[in-house]
N, C-alpha and C positions, 0 to 999 in steps of 0.2 A: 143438327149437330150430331156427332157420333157420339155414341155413350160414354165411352172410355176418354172423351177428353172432358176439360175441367176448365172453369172460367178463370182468367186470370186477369188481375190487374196493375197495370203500367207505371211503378213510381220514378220521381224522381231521384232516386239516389243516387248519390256519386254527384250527381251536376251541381255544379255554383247555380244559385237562384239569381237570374237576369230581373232586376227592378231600375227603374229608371225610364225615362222618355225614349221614342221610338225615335228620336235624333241622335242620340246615343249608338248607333247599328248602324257600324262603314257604308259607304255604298260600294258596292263591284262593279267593275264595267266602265266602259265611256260612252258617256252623254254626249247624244248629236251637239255641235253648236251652227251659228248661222256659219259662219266662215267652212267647214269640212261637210256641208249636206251639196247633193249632185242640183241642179236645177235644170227644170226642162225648159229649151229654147226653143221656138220655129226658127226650120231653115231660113223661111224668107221674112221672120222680122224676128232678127239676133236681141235687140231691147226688149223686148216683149216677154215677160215672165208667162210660161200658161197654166193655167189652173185645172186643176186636174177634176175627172168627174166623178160619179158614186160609182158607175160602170169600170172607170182604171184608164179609161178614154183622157187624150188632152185636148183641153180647146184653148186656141188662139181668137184675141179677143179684137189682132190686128188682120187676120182671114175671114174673122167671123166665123168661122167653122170648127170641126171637132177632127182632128188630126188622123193621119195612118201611122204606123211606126215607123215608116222612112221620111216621114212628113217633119220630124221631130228628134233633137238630139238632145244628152245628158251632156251639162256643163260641168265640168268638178271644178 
């Protein structure tokens, strides 16, 4: 620390003191629901949800196999 400065410390003054449950504090933003998220389809089995890997990889559980990106489309 350079010598010429001085420690200081941070009060609250001026603010309203916040007391109460943390339910109390809006939320911002919008929350995914099931109806507005994209789902990945396989081209050749449109029913088939795929599940996605730790890789970011999809597998199709009706190919058996883990997909290419043209292999696979986003449903909105």
């Amino acid at each position: 620390m350079p010598e010429d400065s001085e420690a200081q410390t941070l009060t609250s003054k001026g603010f309203d003191q916040k007391t109460g449950k943390t339910a109390d504090i809006a939320l911002c933003g919008v929350m995914p629901t099931a109806d507005n998220v994209p789902k990945a389809i396989c081209k050749k089995h449109p029913g088939v949800e795929l599940r996605q890997q730790k890789d970011g990889r999809y597998y199709c559980p009706g190919c058996r196999k883990r997909l290419r990106k043209d292999e696979w489309i986003l449903d909105v």
